[in-house]
C-alpha positions as CSV (number, residue, x, y, z in Angstrom):
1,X,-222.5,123.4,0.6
2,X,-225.8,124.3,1.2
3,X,-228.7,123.5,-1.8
4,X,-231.3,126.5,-1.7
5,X,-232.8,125.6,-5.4
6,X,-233.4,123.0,-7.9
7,X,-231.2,122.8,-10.8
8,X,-228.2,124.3,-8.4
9,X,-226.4,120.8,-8.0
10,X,-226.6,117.8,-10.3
11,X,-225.5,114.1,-9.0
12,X,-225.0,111.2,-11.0
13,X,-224.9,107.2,-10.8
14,X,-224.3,104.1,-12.6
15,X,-226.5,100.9,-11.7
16,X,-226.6,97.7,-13.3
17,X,-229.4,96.0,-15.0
18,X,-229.3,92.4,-15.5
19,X,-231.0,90.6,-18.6
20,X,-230.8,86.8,-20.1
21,X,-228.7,88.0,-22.8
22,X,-225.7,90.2,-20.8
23,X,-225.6,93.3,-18.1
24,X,-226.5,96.5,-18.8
25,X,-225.5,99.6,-17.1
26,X,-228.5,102.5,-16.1
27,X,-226.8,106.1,-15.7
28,X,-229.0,108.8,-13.7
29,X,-228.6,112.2,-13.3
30,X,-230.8,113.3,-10.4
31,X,-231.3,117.3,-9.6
32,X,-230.1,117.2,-5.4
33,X,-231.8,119.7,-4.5
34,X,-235.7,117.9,-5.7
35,X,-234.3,114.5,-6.0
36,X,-236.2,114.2,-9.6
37,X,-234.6,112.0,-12.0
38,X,-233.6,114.9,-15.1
39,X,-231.9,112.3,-17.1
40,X,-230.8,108.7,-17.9
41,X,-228.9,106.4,-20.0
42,X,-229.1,102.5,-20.9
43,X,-226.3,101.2,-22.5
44,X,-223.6,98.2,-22.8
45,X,-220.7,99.6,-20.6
46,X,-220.0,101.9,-17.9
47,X,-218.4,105.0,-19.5
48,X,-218.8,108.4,-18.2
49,X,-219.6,109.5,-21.8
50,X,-222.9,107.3,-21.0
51,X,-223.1,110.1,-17.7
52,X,-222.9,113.2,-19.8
53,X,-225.4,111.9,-22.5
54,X,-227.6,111.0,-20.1
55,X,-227.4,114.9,-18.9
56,X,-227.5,116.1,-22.7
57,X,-230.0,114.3,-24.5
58,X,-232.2,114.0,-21.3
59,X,-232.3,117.1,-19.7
60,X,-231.7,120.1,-22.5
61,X,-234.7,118.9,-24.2
């Protein structure tokens, strides 16, 4: 597949963040074709819900 244009091809990723308390989890959605960072998610577990409302409450703003 060839990306010609932002906003063609979304990629996400799940990262974890350690703290004293406990881990938390960082979802990302990056735009592949500019590499910017279009949405993101901290939260207590690694759900893919925590993926798409990342992309939702992010990016459709």
């Amino acid at each position: 597949m060839v990306i010609r244009r932002p906003e063609q091809v979304f990629v996400s990723d799940i990262t974890y963040v350690k703290s004293r308390e406990k881990t938390h989890y960082l979802s990302l959605v990056t735009d592949a074709y500019s590499r910017k960072i279009v949405g993101y998610k901290l939260s207590n577990d690694m759900s893919a819900d925590n993926v798409v409302n990342a992309f939702k409450n992010d990016y459709q703003k």
